[in-house]
C-alpha positions in Angstrom: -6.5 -13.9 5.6 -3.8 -15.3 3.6 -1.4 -17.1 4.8 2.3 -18.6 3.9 3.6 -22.0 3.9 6.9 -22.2 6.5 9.6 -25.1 6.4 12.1 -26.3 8.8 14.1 -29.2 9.2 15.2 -30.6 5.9 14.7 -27.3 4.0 17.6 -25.8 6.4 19.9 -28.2 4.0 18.7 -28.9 0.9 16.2 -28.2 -1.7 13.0 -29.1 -2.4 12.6 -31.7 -5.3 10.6 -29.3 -7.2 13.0 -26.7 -6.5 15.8 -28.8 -7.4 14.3 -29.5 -10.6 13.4 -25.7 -10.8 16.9 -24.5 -10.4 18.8 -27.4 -12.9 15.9 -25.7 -15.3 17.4 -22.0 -14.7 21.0 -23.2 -15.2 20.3 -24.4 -18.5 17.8 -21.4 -19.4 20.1 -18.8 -18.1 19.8 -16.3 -20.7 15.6 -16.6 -20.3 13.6 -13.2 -19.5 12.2 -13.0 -16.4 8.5 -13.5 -17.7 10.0 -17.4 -19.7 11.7 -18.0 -16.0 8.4 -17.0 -14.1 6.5 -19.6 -16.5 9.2 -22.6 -15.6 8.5 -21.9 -11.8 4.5 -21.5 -12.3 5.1 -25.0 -14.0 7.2 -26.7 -11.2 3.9 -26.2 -8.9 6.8 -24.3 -6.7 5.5 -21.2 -4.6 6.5 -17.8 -4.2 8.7 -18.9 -1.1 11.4 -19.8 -3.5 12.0 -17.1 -5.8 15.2 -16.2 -4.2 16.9 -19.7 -5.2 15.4 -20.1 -8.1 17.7 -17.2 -10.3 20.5 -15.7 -7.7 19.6 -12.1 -9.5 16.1 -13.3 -7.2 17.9 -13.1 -3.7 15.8 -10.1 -2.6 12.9 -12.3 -2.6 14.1 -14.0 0.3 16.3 -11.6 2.2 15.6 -8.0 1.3 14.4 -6.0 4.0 11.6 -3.8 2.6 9.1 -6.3 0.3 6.1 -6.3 -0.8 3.2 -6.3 -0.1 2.5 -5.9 3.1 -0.6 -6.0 5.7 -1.3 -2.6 6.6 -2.4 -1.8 9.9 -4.7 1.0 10.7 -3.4 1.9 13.8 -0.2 1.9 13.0 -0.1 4.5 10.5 1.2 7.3 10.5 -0.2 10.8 9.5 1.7 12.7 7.1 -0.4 16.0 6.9 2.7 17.5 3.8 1.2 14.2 1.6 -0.8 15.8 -1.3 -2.9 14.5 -3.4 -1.5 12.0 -6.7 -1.9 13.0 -9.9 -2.2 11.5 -13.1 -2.6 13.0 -16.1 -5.6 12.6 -18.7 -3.9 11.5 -21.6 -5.4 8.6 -23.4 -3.1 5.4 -24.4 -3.2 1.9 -26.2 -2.4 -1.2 -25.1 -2.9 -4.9 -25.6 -4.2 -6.8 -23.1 -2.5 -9.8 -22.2 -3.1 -13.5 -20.4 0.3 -14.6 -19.8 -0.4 -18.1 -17.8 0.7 -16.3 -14.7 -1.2 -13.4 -14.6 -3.5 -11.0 -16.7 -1.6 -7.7 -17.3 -1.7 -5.2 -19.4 1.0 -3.0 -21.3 1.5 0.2 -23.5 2.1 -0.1 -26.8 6.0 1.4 -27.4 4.8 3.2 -30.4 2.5 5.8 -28.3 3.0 9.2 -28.9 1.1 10.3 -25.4 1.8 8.9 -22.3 0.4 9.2 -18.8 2.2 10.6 -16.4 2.2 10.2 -12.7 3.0 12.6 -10.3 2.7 14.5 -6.9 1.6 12.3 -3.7 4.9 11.6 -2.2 6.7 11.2 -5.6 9.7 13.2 -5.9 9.8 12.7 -9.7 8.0 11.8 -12.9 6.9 8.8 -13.5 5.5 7.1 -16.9 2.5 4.9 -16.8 3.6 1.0 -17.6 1.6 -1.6 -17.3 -1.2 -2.8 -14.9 -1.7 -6.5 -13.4 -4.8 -7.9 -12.2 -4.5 -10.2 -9.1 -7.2 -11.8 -7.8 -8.6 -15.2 -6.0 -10.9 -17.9 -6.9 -13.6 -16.7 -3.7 -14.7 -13.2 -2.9 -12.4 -13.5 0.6 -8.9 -13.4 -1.1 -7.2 -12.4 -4.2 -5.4 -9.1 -3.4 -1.7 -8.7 -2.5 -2.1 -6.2 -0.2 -4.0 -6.7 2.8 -6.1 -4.7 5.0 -6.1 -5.2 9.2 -5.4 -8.9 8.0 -8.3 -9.5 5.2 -8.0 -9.4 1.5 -10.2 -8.4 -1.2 -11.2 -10.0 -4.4 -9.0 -8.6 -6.4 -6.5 -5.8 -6.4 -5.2 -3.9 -9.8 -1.2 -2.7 -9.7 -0.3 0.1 -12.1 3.5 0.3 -12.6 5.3 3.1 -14.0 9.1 3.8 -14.7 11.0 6.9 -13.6 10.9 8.6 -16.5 13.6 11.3 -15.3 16.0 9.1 -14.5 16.0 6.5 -16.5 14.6 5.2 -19.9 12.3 2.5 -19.9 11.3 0.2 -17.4 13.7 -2.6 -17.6 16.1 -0.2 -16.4 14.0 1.3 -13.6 12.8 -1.8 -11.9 16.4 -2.2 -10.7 17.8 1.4 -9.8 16.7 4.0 -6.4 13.5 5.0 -6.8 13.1 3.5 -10.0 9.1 2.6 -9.9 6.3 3.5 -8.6 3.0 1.2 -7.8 -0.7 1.9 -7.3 -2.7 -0.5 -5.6 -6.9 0.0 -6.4 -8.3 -2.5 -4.3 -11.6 -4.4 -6.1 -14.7 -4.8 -4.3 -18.3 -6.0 -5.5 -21.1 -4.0 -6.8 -24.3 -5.5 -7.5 -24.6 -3.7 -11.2 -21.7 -3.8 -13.4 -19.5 -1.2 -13.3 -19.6 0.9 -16.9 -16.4 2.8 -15.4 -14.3 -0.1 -16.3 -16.2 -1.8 -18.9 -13.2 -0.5 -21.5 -10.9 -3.3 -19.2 -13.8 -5.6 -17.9 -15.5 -6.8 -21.9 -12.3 -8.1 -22.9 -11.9 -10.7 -20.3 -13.7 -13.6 -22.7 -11.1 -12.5 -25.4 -7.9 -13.7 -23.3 -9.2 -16.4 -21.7 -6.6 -18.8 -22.4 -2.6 -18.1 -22.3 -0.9 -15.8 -24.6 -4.3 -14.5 -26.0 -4.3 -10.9 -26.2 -6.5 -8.3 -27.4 -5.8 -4.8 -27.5 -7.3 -2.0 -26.1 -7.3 1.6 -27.2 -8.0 4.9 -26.0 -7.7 4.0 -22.5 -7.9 6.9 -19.6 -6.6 5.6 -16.5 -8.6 8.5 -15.0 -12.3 7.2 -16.7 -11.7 4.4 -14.3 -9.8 4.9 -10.9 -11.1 6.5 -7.9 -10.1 9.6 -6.6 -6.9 10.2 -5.6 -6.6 12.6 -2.5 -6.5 9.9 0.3 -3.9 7.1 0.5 -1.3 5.2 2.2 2.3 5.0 1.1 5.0 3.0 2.1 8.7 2.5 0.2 8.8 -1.6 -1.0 9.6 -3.9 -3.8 8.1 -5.2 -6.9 5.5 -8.5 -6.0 7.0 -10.6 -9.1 10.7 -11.9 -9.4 13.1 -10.3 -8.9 11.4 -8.1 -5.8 13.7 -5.5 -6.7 13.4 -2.8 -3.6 12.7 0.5 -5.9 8.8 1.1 -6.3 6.8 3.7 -3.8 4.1 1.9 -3.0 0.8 3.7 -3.2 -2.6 2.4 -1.6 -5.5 4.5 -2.8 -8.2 4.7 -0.1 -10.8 4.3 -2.0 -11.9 0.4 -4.2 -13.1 0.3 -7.7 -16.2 -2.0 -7.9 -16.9 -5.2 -10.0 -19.7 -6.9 -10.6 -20.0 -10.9 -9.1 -20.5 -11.4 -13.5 -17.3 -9.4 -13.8 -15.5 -11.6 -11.3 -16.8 -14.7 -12.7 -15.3 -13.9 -16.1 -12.4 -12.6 -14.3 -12.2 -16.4 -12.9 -12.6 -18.1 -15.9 -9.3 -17.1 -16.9 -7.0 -20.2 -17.6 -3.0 -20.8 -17.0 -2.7 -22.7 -19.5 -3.3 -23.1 -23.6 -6.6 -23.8 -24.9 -5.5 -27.5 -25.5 -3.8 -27.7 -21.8 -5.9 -25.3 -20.0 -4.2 -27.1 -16.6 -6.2 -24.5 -14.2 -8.0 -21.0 -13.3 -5.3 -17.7 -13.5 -6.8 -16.6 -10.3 -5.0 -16.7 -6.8 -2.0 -15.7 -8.5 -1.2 -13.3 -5.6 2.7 -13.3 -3.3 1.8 -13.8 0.8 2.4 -10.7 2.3 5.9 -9.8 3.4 7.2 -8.7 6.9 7.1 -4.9 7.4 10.2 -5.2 9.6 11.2 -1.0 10.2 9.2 0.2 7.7 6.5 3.2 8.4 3.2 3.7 6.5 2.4 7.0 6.3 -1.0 8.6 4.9 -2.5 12.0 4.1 -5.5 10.4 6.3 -6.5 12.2 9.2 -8.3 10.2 11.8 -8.5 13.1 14.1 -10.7 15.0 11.5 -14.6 13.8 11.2 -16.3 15.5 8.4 -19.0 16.4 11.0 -21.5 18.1 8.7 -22.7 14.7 6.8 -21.3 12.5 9.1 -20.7 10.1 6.5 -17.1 9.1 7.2 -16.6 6.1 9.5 -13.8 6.3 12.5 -10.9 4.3 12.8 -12.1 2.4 15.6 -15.8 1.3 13.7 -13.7 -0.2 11.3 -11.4 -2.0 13.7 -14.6 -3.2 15.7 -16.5 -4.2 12.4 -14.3 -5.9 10.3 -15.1 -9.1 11.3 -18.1 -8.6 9.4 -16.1 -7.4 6.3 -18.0 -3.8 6.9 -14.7 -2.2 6.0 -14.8 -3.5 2.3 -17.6 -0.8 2.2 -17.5 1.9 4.4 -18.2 5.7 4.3 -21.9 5.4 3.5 -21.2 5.0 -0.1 -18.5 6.7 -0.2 -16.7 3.1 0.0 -13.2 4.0 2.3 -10.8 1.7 2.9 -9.8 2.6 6.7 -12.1 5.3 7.3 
């Protein structure tokens, strides 16, 4: 389970040292992009607590009302039986992917004449595939953002895309209503590598150090991703600085699988330059955020055992076995989240 640091006393008052030194460092860099800013406070050894002071265009980091991620609770979601299912389209892209010192991500090249589009699920418009970040943690116990009944996976992939009706690109997406939308694809372990993936998953010894990049071309987010019929959705906030409240959050109920090799190249990943390595990439996730009002819905229905090959596990099994991780790999192979 992950968990947050909390302060009291002296934080109530004043700052931090590293914060201090943090926020003298933002004065002076004011006109840095957010990804320059991001590498000052990875460098400060401060933690995702104080984002919000760090840049005041950061404030929703510390007061908004709808962040993310959150824990989802199986019991507390609620069925949504007008959900359908999320589609996204076949079209092939390029990209380059990228170890930025904070985390491995990739983007779309800008001069791509195709682009994937994302629709349907509980979208009410059009939405162009981004960019995808891979978070992950240094043991098989933590790593993703999003959480599960309280326990993380290894790893968790984000695809981002932009409102494409609305607005032009995603810098100016991430900031207006409904701007973005993210997909979470939890990562779980398979004994065998997973050829799936292997167009993402061979590159990981080519950016091992930060700012190495390599590209990647012909990518089909579909080659890789699991089926998209089941899912949870919830309205939140981008995980990085600012935490802008515009993305529809979408939790596929189904994991992509990685090999322990996989993961280990995965972890080999360093923060820092080949000269400075300073430490692994990994456990680059945010804590998750309070849920406060918000409702989880889910095209899920509990009430509805597929009786004929019994192969779906109830709510309650997974609530009575997770303990015992079984619900990183339920559904008899058929690997459900909550189900």
């Amino acid at each position: 389970m992950k968990h947050s640091r909390k302060f009291t006393g002296c934080f109530a008052k004043c700052l931090d040292p590293d914060l201090q030194t943090v926020t003298q460092m933002w004065r002076r860099n004011v006109t840095r992009n957010v990804t320059q800013m991001w590498q000052i406070f990875n460098e400060s050894g401060s933690s995702p607590e104080y984002w919000g002071r760090l840049n005041p265009e950061w404030g929703l980091c510390n007061k908004g009302r709808r962040q993310s991620p959150i824990n989802v609770d199986p019991q507390k979601l609620l069925f949504d039986p007008f959900l359908p299912p999320l589609d996204i389209n076949k079209e092939t892209i390029n990209g380059m992917l990228l170890n930025t010192g904070q985390s491995l991500v990739f983007r779309v090249d800008k001069e791509n004449k195709n682009h994937v589009n994302i629709t349907g699920g509980p979208l009410a418009y059009r939405y162009q595939f981004e960019e995808f970040y891979i978070h992950y943690g240094s043991s098989d116990h933590s790593g993703s953002e999003h959480t599960i009944s309280g326990y993380a996976f290894p790893a968790e992939i984000q695809l981002y895309g932009f409102n494409s009706e609305l607005y032009h690109n995603m810098s100016e997406a991430q900031t207006k209503a409904q701007g973005t939308v993210g997909i979470s694809v939890m990562v779980q372990i398979a004994e065998a590598p997973n050829p799936d993936i292997r167009m993402i998953t061979a590159p990981f010894k080519e950016v091992k150090f930060k700012g190495n990049k390599t590209p990647i071309k012909h990518l089909s987010l579909q080659s890789f991703l699991p089926d998209t019929i089941s899912y949870m959705t919830y309205e939140g906030s981008l995980t990085y600085p600012g935490c802008w409240e515009t993305t529809v959050w979408i939790i596929l109920n189904k994991p992509i699988y990685m090999s322990k090799a996989e993961l280990y190249s995965l972890r080999n990943l360093k923060r820092g330059s080949k000269d400075a390595p300073i430490g692994p990439l990994g456990d680059n996730s945010r804590p998750t955020q309070n849920i406060s009002n918000r409702t989880v819905r889910t095209n899920i229905n509990f009430r509805k055992i597929d009786a004929p090959d019994e192969t779906l596990y109830s709510i309650n099994r997974v609530l009575k076995e997770k303990s015992s991780n079984v619900y990183l790999n339920l559904g008899c192979g058929h690997g459900y989240l909550v189900m």
